[in-house]
PyMOL Python script that loads the backbone (N, CA, C, O; Angstrom):
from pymol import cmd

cmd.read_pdbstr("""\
ATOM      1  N   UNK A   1      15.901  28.715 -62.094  1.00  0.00           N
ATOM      2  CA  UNK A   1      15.147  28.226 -60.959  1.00  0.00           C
ATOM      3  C   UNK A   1      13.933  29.137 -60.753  1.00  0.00           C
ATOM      4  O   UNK A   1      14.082  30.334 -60.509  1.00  0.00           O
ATOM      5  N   UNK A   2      12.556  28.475 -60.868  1.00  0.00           N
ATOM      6  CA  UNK A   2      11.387  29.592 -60.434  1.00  0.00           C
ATOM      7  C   UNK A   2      11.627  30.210 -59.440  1.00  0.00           C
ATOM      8  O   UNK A   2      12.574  29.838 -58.748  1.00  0.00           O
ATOM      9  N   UNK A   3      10.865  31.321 -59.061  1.00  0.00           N
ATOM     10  CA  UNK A   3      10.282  31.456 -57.992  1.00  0.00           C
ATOM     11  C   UNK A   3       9.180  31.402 -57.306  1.00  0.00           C
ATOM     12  O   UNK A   3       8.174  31.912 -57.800  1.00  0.00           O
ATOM     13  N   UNK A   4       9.108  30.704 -55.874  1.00  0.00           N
ATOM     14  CA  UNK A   4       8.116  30.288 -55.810  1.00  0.00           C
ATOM     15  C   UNK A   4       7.042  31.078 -54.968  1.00  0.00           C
ATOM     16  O   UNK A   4       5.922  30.733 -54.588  1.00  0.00           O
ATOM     17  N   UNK A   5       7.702  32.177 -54.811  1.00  0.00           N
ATOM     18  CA  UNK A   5       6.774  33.643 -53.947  1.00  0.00           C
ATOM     19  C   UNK A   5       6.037  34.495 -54.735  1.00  0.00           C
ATOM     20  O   UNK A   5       4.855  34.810 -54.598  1.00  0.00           O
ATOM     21  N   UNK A   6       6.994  34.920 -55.751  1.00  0.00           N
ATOM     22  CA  UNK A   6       6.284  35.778 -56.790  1.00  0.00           C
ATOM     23  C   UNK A   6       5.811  35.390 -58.151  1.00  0.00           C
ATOM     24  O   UNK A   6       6.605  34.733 -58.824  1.00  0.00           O
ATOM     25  N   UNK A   7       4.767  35.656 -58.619  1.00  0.00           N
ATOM     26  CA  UNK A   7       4.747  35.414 -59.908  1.00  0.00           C
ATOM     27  C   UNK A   7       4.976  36.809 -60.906  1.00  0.00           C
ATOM     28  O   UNK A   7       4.548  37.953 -60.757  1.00  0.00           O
ATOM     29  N   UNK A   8       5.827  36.215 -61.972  1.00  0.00           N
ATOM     30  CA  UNK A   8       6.248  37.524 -62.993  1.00  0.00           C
ATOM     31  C   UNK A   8       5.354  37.781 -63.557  1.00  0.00           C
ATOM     32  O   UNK A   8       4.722  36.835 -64.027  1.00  0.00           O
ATOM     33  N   UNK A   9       5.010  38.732 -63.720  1.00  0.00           N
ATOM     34  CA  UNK A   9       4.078  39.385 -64.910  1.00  0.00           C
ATOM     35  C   UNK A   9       4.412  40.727 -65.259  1.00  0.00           C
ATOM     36  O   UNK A   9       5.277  41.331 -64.625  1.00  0.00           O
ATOM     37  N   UNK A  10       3.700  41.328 -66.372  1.00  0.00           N
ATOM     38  CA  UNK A  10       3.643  42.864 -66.676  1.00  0.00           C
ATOM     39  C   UNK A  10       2.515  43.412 -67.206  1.00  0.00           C
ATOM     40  O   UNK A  10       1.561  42.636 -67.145  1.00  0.00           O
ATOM     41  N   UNK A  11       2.331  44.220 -67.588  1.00  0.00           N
ATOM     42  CA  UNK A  11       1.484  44.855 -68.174  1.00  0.00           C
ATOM     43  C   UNK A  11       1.953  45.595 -69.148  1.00  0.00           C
ATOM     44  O   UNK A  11       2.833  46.430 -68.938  1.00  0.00           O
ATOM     45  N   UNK A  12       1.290  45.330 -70.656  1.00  0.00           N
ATOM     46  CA  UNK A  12       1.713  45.869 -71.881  1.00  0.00           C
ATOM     47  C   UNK A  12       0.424  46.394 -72.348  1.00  0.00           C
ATOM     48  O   UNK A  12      -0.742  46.211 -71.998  1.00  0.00           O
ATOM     49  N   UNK A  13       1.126  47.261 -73.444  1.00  0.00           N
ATOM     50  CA  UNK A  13       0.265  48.249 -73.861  1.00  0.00           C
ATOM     51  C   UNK A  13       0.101  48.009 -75.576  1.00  0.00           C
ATOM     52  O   UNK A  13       0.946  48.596 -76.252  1.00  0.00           O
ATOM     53  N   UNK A  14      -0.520  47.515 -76.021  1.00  0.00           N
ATOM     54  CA  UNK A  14      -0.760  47.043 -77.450  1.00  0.00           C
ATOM     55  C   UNK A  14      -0.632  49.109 -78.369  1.00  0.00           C
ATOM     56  O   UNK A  14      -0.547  50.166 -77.745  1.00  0.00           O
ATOM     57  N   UNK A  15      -0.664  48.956 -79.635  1.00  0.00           N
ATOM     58  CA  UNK A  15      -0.838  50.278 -80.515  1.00  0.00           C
ATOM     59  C   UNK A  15      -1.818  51.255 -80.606  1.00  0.00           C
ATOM     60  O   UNK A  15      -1.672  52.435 -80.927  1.00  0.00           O
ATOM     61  N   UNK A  16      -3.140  50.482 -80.199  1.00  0.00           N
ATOM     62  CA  UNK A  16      -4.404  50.984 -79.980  1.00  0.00           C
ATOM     63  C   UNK A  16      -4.446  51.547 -78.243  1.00  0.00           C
ATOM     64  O   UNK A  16      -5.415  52.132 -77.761  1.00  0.00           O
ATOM     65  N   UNK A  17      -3.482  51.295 -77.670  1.00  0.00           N
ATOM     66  CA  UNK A  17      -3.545  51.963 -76.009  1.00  0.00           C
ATOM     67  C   UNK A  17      -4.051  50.754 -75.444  1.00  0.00           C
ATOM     68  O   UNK A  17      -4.116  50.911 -74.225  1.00  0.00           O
ATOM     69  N   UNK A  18      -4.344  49.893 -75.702  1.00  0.00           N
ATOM     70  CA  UNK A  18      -5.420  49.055 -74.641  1.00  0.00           C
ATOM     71  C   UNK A  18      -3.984  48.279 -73.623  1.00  0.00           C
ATOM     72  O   UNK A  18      -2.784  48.292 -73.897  1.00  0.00           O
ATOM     73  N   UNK A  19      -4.500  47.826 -72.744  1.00  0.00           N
ATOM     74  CA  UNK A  19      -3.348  47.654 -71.791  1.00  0.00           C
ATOM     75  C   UNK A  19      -4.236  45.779 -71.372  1.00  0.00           C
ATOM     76  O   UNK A  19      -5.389  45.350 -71.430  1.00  0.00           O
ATOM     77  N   UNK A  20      -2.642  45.098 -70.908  1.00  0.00           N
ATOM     78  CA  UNK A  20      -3.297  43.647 -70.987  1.00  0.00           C
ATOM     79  C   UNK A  20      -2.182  43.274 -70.364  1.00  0.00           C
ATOM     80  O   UNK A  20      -1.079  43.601 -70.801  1.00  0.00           O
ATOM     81  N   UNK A  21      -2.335  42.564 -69.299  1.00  0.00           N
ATOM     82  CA  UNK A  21      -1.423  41.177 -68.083  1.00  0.00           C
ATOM     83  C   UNK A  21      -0.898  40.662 -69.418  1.00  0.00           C
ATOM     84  O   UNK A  21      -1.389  40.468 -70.530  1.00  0.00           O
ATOM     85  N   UNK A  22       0.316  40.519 -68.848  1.00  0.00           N
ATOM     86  CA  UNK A  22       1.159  39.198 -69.430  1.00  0.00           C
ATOM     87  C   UNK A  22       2.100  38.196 -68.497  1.00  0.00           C
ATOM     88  O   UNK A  22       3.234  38.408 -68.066  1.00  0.00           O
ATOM     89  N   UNK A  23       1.302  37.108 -68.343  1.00  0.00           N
ATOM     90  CA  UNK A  23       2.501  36.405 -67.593  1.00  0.00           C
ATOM     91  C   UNK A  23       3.230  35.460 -67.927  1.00  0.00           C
ATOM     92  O   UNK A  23       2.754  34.495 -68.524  1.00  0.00           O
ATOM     93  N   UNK A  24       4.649  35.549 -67.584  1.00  0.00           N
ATOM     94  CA  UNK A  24       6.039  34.946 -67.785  1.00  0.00           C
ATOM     95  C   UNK A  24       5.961  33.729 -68.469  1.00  0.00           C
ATOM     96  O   UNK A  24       6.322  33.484 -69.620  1.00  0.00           O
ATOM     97  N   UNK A  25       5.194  32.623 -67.221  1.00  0.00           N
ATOM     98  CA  UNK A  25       5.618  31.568 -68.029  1.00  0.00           C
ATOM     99  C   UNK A  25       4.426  30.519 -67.341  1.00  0.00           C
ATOM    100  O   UNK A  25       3.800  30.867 -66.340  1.00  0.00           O
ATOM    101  N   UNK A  26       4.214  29.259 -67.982  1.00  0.00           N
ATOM    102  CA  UNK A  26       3.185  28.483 -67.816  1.00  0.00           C
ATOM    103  C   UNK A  26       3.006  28.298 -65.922  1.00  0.00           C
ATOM    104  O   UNK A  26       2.014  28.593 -65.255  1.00  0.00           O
ATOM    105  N   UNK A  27       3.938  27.890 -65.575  1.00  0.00           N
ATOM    106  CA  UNK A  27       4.181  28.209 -64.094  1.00  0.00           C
ATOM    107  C   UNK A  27       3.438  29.017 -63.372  1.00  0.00           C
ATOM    108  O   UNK A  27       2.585  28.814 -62.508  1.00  0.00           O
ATOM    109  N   UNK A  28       4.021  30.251 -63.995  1.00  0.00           N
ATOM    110  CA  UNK A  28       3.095  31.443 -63.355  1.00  0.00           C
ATOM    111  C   UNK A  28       1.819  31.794 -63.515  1.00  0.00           C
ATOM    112  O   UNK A  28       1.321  32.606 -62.735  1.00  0.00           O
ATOM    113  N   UNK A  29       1.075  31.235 -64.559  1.00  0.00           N
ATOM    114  CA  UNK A  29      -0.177  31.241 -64.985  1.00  0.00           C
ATOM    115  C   UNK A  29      -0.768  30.445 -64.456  1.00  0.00           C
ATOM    116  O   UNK A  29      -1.985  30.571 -64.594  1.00  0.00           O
ATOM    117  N   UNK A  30      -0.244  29.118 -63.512  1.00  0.00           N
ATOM    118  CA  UNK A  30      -1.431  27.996 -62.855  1.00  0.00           C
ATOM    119  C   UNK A  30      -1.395  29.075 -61.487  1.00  0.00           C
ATOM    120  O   UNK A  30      -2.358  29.659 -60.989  1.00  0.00           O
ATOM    121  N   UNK A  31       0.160  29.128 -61.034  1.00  0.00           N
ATOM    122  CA  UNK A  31      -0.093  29.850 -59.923  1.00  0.00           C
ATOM    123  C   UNK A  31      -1.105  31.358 -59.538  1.00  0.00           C
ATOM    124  O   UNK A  31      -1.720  31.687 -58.524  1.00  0.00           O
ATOM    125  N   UNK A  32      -0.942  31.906 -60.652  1.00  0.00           N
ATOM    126  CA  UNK A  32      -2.108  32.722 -60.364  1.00  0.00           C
ATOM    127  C   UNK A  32      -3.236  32.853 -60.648  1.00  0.00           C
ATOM    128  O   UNK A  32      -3.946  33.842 -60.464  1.00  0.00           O
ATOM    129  N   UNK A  33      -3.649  31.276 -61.401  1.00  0.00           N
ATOM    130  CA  UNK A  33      -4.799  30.896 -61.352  1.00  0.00           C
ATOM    131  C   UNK A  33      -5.411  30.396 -60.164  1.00  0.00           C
ATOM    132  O   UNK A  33      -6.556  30.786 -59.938  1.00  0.00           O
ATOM    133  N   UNK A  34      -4.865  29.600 -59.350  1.00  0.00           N
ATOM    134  CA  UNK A  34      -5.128  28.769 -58.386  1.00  0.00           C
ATOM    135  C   UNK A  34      -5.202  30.095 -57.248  1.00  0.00           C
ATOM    136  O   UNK A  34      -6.116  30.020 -56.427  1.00  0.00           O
ATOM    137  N   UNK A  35      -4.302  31.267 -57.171  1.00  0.00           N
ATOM    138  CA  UNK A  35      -4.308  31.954 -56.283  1.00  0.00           C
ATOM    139  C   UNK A  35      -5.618  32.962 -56.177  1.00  0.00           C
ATOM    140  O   UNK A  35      -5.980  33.486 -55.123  1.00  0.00           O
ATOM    141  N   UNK A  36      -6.356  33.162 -57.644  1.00  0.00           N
ATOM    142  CA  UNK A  36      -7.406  34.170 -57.760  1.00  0.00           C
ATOM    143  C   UNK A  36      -8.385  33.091 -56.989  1.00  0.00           C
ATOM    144  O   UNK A  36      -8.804  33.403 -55.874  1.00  0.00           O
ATOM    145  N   UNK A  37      -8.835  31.544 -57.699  1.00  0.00           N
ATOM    146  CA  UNK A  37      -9.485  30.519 -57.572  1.00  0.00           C
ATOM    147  C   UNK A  37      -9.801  30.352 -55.922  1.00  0.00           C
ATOM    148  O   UNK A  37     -10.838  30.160 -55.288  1.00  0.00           O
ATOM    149  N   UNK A  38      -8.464  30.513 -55.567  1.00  0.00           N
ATOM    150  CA  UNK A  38      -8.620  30.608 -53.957  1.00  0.00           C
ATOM    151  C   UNK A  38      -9.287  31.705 -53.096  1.00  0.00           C
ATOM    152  O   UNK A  38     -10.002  31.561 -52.104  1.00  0.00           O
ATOM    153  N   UNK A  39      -8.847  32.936 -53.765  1.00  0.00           N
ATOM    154  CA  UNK A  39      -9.727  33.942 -53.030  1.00  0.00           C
ATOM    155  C   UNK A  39     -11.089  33.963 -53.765  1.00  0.00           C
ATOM    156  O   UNK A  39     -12.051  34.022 -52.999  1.00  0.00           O
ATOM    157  N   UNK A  40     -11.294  33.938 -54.712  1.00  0.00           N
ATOM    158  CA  UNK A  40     -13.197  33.563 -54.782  1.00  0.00           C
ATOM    159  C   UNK A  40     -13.708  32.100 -53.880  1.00  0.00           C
ATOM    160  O   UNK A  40     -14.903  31.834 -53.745  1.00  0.00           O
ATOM    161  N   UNK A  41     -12.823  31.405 -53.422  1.00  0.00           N
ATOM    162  CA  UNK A  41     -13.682  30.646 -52.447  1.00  0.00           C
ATOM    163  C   UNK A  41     -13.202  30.900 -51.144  1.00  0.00           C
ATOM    164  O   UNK A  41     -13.974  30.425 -50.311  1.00  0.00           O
ATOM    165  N   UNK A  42     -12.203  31.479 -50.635  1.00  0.00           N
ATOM    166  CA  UNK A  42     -12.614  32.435 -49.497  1.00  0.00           C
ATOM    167  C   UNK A  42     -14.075  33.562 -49.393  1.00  0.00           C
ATOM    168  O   UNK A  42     -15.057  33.534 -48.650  1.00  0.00           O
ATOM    169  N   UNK A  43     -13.760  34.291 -50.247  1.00  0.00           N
ATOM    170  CA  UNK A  43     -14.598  35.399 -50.343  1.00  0.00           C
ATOM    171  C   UNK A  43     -16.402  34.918 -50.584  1.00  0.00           C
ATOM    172  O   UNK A  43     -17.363  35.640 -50.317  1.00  0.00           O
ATOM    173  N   UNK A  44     -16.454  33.396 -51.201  1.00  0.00           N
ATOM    174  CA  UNK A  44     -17.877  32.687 -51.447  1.00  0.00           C
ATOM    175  C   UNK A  44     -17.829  32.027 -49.950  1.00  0.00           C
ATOM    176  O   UNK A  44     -18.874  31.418 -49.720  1.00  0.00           O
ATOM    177  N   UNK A  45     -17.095  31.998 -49.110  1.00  0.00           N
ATOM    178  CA  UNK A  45     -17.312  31.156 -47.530  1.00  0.00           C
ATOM    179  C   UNK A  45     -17.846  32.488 -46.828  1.00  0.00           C
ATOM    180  O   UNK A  45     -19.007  32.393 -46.431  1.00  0.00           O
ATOM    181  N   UNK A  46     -17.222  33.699 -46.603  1.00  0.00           N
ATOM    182  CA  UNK A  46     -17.588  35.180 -45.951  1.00  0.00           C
ATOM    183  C   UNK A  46     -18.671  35.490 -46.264  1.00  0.00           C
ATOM    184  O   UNK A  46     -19.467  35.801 -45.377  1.00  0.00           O
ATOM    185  N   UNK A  47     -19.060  35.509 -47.627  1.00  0.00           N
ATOM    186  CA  UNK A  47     -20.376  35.724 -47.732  1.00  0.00           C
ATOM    187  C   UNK A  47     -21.534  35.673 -46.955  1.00  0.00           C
ATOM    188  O   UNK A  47     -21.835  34.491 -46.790  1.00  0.00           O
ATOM    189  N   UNK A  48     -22.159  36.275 -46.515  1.00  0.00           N
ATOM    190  CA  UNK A  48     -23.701  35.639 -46.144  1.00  0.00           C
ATOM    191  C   UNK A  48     -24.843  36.685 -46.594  1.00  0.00           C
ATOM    192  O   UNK A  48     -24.773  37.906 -46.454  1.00  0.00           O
ATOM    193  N   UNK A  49     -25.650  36.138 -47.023  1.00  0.00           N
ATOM    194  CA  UNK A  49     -27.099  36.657 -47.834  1.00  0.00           C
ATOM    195  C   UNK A  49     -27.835  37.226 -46.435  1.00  0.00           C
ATOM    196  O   UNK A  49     -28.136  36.812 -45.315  1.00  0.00           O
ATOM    197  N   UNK A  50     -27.921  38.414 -47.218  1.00  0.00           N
ATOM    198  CA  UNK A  50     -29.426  39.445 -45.986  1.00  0.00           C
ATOM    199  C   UNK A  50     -30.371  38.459 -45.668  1.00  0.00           C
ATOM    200  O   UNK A  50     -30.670  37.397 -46.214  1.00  0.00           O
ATOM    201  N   UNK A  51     -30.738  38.982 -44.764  1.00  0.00           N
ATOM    202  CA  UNK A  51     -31.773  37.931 -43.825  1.00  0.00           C
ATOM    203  C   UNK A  51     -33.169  38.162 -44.698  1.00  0.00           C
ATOM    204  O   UNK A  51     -34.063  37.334 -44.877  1.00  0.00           O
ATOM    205  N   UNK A  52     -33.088  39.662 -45.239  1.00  0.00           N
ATOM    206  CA  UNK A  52     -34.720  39.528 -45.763  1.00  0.00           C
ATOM    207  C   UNK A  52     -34.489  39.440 -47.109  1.00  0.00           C
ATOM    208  O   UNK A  52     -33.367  39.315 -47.601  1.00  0.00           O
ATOM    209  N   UNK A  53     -35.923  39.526 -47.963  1.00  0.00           N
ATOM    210  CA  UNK A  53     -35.352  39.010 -49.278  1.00  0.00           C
ATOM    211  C   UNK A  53     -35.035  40.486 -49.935  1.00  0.00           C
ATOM    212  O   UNK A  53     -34.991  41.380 -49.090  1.00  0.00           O
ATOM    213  N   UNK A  54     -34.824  40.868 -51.194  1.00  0.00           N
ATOM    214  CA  UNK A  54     -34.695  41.581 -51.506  1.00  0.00           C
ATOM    215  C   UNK A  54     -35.732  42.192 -52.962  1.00  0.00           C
ATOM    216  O   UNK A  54     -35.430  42.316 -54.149  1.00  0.00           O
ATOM    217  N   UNK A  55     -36.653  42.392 -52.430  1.00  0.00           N
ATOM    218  CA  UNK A  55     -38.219  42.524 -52.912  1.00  0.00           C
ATOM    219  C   UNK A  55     -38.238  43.957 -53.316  1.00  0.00           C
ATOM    220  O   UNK A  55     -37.879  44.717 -52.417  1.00  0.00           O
ATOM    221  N   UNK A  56     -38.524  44.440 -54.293  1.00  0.00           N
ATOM    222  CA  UNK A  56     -39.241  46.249 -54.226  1.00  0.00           C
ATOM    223  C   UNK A  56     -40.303  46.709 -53.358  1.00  0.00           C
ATOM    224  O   UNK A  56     -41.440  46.239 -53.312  1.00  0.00           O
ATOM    225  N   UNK A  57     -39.836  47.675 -52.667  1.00  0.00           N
ATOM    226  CA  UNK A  57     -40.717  48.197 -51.457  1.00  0.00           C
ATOM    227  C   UNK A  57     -42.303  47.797 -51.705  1.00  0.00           C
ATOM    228  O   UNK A  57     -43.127  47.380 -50.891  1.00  0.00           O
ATOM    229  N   UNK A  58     -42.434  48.058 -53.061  1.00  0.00           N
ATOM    230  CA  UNK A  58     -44.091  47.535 -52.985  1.00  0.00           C
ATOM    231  C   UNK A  58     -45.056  46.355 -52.302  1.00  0.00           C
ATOM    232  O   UNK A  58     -46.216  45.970 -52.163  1.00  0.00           O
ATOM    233  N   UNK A  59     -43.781  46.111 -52.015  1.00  0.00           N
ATOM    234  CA  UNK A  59     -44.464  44.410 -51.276  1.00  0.00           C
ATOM    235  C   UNK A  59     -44.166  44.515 -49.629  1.00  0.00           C
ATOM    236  O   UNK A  59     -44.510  43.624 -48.852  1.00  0.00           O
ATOM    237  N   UNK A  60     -43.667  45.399 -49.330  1.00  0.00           N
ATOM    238  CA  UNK A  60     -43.650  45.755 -48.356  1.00  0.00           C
ATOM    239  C   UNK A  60     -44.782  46.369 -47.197  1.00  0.00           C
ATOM    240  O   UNK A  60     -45.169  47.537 -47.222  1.00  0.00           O
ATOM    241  N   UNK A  61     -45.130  45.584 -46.412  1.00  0.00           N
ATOM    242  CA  UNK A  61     -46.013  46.441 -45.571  1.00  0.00           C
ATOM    243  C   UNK A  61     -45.741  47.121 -44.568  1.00  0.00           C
ATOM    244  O   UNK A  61     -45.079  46.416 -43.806  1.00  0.00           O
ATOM    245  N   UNK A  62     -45.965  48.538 -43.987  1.00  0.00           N
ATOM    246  CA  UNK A  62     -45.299  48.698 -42.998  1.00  0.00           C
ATOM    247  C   UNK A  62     -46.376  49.845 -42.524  1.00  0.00           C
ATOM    248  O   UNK A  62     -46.937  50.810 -43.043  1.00  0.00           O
ATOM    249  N   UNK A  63     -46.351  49.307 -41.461  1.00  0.00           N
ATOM    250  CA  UNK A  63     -47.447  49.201 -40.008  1.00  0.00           C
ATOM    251  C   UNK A  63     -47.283  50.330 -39.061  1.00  0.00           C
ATOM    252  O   UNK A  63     -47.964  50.381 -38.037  1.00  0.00           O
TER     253      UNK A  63
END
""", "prot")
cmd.dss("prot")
cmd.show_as("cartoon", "prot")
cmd.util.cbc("prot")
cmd.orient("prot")
């Protein structure tokens, strides 16, 4: 029976040292797709762009 709170994963370490997610099972891979998917469109709604533009001072006049 899944579970439907956690998703399994680990982290393995290949011969060369490099280290890489592995998750369990197809299940767990939509779910923590959909769960990253979700916080980049939270985090793209919070957003809001500076009011001024973002120009190099040279264009700047100041008085």
């Amino acid at each position: 029976m899944p579970n439907n709170k956690y998703i399994i994963m680990k982290i393995v370490e290949d011969k060369d040292g490099e280290r890489f997610l592995v998750i369990e099972s197809k299940e767990d891979l939509e779910k923590f797709k959909e769960d990253v998917l979700r916080r980049i469109r939270e985090k793209a709604k919070a957003y809001k762009p500076s009011m001024s533009p973002n120009l190099p001072n040279k264009y700047y006049t100041v008085f």
